[in-house]
C-alpha positions as CSV (number, residue, x, y, z in Angstrom):
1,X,-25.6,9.6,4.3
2,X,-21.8,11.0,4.4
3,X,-19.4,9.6,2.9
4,X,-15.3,9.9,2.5
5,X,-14.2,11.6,-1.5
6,X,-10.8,11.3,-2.8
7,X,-10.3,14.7,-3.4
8,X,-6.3,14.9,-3.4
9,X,-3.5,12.2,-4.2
10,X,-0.2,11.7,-4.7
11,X,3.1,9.8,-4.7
12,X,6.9,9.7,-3.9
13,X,9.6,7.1,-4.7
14,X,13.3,7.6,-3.9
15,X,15.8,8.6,-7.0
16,X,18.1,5.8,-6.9
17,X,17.1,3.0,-8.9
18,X,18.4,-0.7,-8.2
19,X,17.8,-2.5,-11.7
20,X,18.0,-6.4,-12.2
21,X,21.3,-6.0,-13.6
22,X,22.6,-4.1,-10.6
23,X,21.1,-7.6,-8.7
24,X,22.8,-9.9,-11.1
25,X,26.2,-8.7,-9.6
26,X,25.1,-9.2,-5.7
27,X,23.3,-12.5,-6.0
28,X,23.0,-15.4,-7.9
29,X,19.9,-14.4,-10.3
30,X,19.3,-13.2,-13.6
31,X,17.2,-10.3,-15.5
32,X,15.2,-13.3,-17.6
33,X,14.5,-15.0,-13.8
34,X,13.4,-12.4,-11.8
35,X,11.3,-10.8,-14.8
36,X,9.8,-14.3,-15.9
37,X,9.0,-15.1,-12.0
38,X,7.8,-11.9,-10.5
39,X,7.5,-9.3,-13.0
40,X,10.1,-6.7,-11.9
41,X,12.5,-4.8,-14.0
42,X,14.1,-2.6,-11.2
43,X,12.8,-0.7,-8.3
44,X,13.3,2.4,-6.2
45,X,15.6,2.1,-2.9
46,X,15.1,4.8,0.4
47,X,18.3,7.0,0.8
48,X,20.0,7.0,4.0
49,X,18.3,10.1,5.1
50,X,15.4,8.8,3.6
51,X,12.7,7.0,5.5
52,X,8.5,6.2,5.8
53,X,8.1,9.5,7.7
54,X,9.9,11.9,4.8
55,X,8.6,9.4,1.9
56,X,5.3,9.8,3.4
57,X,5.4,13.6,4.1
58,X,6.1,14.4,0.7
59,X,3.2,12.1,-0.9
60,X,1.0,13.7,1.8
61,X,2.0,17.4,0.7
62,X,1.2,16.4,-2.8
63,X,-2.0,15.0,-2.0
64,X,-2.8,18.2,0.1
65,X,-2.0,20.8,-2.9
66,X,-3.5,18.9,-5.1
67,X,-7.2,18.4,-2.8
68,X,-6.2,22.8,-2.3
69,X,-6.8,22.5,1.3
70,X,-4.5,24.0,4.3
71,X,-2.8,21.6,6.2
72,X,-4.2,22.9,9.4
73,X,-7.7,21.9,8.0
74,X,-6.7,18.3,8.4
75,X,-8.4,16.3,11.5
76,X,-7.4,13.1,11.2
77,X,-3.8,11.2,10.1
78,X,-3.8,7.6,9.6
79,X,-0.6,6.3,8.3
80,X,-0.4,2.3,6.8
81,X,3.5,1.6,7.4
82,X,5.4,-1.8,8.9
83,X,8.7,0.0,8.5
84,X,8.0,2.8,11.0
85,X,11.1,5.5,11.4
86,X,11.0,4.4,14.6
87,X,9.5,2.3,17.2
88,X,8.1,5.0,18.9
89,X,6.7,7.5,18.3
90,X,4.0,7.0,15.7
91,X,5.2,7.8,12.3
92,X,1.7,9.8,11.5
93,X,2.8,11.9,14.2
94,X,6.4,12.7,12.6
95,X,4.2,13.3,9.3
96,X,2.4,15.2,11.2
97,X,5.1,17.7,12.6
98,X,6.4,17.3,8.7
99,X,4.0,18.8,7.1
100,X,2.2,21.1,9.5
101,X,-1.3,19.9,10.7
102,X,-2.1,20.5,14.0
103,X,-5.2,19.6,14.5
104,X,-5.0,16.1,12.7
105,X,-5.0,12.9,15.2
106,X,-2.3,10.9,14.0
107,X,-2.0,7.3,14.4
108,X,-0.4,4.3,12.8
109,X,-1.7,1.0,11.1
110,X,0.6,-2.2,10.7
111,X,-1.4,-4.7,8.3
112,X,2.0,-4.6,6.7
113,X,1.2,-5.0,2.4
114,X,-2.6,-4.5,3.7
115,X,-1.6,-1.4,5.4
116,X,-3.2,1.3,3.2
117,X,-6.5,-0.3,2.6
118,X,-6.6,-0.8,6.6
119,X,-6.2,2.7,6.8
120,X,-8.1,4.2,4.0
121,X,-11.3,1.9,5.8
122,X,-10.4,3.8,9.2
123,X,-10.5,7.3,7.8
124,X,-13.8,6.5,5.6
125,X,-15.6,5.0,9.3
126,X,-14.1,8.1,11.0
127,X,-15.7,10.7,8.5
128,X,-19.0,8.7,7.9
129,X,-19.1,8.9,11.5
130,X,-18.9,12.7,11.6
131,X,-15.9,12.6,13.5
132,X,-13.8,13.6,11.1
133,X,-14.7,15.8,8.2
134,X,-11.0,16.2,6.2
135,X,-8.7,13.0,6.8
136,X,-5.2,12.0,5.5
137,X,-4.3,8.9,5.0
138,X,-0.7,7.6,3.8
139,X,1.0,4.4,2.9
140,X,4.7,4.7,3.0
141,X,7.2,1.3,3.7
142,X,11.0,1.4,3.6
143,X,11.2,-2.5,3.7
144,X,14.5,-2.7,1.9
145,X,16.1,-1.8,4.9
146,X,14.8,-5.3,6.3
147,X,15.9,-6.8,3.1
148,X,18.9,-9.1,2.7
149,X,20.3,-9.4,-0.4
150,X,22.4,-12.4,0.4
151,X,19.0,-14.0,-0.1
152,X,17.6,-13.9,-4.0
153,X,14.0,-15.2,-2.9
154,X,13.4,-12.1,-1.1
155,X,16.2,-9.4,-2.5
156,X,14.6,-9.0,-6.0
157,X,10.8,-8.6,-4.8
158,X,10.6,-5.3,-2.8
159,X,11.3,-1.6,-3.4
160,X,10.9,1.8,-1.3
161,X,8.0,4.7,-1.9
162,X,4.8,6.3,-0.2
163,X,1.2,7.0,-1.5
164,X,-1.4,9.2,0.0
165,X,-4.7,10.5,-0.3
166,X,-7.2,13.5,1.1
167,X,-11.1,12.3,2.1
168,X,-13.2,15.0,2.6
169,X,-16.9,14.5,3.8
170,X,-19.7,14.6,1.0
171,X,-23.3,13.8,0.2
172,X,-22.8,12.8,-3.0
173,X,-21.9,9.2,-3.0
174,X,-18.3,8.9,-3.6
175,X,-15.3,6.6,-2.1
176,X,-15.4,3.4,-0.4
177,X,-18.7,1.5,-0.9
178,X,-17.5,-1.6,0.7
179,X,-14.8,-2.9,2.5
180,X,-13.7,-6.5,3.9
181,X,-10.2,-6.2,6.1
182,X,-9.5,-9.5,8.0
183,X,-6.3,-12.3,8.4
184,X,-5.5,-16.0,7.4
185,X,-5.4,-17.3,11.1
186,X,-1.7,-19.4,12.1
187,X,-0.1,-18.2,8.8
188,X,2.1,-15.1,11.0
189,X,5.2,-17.0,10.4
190,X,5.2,-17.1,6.5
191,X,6.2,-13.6,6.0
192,X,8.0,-11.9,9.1
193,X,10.5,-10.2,10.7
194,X,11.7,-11.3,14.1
195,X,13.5,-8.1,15.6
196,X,11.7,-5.2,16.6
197,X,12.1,-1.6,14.8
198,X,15.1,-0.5,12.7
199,X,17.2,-2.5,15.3
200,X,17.0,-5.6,17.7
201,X,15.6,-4.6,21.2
202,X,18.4,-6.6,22.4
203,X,21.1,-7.1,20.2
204,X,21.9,-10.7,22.0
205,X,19.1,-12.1,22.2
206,X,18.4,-11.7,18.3
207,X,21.0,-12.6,16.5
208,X,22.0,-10.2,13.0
209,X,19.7,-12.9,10.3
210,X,16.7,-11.8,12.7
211,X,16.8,-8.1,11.3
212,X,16.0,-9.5,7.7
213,X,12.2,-10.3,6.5
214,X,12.1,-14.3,6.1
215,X,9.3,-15.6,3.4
216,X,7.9,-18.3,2.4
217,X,6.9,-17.7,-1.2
218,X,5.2,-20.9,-2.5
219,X,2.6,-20.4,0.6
220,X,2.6,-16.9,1.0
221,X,1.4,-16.9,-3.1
222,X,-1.1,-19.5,-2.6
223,X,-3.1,-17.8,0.3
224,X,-2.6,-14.5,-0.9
225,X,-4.3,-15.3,-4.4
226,X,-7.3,-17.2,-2.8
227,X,-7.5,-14.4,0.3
228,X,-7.5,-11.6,-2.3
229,X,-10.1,-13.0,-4.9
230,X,-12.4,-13.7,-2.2
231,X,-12.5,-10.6,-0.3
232,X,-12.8,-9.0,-3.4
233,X,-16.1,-10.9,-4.5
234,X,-17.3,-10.4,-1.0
235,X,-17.3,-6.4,-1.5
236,X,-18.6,-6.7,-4.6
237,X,-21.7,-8.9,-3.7
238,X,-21.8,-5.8,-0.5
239,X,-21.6,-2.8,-3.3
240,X,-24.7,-4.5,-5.1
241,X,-22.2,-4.6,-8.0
242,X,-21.0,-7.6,-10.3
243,X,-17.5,-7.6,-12.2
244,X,-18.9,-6.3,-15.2
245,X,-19.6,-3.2,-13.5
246,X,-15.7,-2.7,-12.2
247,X,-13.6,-0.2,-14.4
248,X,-10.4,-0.8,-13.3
249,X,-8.8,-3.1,-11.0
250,X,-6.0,-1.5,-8.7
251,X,-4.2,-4.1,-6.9
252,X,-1.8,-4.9,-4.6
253,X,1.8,-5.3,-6.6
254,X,3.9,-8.2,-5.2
255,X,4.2,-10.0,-8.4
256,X,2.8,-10.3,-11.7
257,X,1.8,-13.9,-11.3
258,X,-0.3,-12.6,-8.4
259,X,-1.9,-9.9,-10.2
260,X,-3.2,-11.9,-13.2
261,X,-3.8,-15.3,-11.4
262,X,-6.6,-12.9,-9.1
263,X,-7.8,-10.9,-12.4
264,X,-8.3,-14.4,-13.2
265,X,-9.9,-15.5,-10.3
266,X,-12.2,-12.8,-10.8
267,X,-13.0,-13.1,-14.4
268,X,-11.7,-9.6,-14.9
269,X,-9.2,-9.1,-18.0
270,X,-5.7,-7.6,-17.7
271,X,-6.3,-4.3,-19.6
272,X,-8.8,-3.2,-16.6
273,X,-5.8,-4.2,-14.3
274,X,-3.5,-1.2,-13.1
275,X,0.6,-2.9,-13.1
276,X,3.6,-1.4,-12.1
277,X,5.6,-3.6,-10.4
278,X,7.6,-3.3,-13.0
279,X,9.3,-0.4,-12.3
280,X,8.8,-0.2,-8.3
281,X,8.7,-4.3,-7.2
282,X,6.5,-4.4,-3.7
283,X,6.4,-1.2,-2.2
284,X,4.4,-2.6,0.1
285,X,1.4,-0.4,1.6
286,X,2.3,2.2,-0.7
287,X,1.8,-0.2,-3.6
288,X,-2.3,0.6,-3.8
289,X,-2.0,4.7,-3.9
290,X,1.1,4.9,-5.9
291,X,-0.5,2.7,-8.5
292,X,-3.9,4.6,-8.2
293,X,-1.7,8.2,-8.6
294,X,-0.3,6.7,-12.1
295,X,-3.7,5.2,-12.9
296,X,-4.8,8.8,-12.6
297,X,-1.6,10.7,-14.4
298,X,-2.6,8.4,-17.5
299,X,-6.8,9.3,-17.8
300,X,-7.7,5.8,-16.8
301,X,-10.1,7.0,-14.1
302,X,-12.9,9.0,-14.5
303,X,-15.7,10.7,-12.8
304,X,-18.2,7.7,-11.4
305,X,-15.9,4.8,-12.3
306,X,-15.8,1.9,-9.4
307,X,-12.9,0.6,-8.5
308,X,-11.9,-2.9,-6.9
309,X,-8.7,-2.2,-4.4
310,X,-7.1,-5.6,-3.0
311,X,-4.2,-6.1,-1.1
312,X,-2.9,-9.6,1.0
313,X,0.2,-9.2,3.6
314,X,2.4,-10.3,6.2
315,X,0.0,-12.0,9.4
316,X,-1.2,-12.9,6.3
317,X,-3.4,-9.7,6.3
318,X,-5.8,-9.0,3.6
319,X,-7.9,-5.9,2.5
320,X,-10.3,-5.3,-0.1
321,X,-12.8,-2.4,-1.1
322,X,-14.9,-1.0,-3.7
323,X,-14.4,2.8,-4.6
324,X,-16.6,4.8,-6.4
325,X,-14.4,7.5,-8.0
326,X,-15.3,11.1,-7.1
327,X,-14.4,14.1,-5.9
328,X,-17.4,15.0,-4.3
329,X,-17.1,18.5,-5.6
């Protein structure tokens, strides 16, 4: 059987910082609220030159230097993103162009906070397939450009960055082991954003309030929590593995409250639990490979460790898989 190694990662997040301080002079909120309710201490925010496409382009180059592969060897681009540079065209084609890889395919994926895992579960069925043998996949989100920070429920929670990762084909059994990707069905209206691309399609028919994403927290918590706990037993019970055998836990960071209420769920404790919201807030799809990049910087992952990834999003989306870690080398 083939199957799809990590064999090169890495990470970018923009240089300015916006701290809870900065957000106690633009909205009515505190440091002790925002901290106490989601977890965040400040996060990174996208330049205006900045965007997924260059976010994503330099996570992808770090990921390809540190797999030491050309980027001509690459076959196959699969970017996660609902924060595109543009409507059209596809920014895993922009990437693409970016960074230099001709023969790669490159396509998009909008599972919005899901998108990486959607994406890393293509790229493993393309390789396993044998129609791909070196794949790049990329999570990158620029959602505080849909942000508006009039509006403290939704202002404090996200932040700007891009994660991305090499699979290269191997024999030795390594990567995902089992995956579970599916949606909570009539729940597209709890986390949205009406207009379409950076900018209304028509700026009179949507009026300015439509550009900004519009949550509703309480439920969006609720399903998310439930979603994410039992996608995560299902790909367990499909890896033939129980919690006990799961070394670390690399979630989806939208809040802290969400991170140890499924840890909970799950019967797995906090120290096996990667956190950084922190210090980025909700990157979105780049949330998973960022926080697997540190995870890795820090000697928490070695050789043969499994992994339980878990994300929930807007639609509400929800992803889960079980990584063996491995180079395949």
């Amino acid at each position: 059987m083939t199957y799809a190694a990590f064999t090169g990662w890495g990470m970018y997040v923009p240089a300015r910082v916006l701290t809870n301080a900065d957000l106690e002079k633009m909205v009515e909120t505190s440091d002790e609220w925002i901290r106490t309710r989601t977890g965040i201490r400040e996060r990174h925010i996208a330049a205006p030159d900045e965007s997924s496409a260059t976010m994503g382009a330099t996570a992808a180059k770090q990921a390809l230097e540190r797999a030491g592969i050309d980027p001509e060897e690459i076959d196959l681009l699969v970017v996660g993103t609902s924060s595109p540079e543009r409507p059209m065209p596809a920014t895993a084609a922009i990437i693409q162009s970016a960074i230099g890889a001709p023969r790669a395919s490159p396509f998009d994926v909008n599972a919005a906070c899901s998108g990486f895992l959607y994406a890393l579960v293509v790229a493993t069925q393309f390789i396993r397939a044998g129609t791909s043998k070196k794949a790049l996949v990329v999570g990158a989100d620029v959602l505080t450009r849909f942000v508006d920070y009039k509006d403290r429920n939704t202002c404090i929670l996200f932040g700007d960055g891009a994660g991305a990762v090499v699979l290269q084909a191997s024999e030795r059994p390594a990567g995902v082991l089992a995956s579970d990707l599916g949606a909570v069905v009539g729940t597209a209206d709890l986390l949205y954003v009406q207009a379409s691309g950076v900018n209304p399609i028509a700026a009179d028919a949507i009026p300015p309030a439509g550009q900004y994403m519009k949550m509703e927290g309480k439920e969006v918590f609720k399903y998310a929590v439930r979603a994410m706990g039992d996608s995560s037993t299902k790909v367990l019970v499909e890896a033939g593995l129980v919690v006990g055998d799961i070394d670390l836990l690399v979630p989806h960071q939208a809040n802290l409250r969400m991170i140890e209420a499924v840890a909970r769920r799950l019967g797995l404790p906090m120290e096996r639990a990667v956190v950084n919201i922190d210090r980025y807030g909700n990157t979105s799809a780049a949330t998973i490979p960022i926080a697997l990049c540190e995870a890795l910087a820090a000697g928490r992952v070695r050789d043969g460790d499994n992994l339980l990834m878990t994300a929930c999003g807007g639609g509400l989306t929800w992803g889960s898989a079980v990584v063996r870690w491995g180079t395949g080398r």
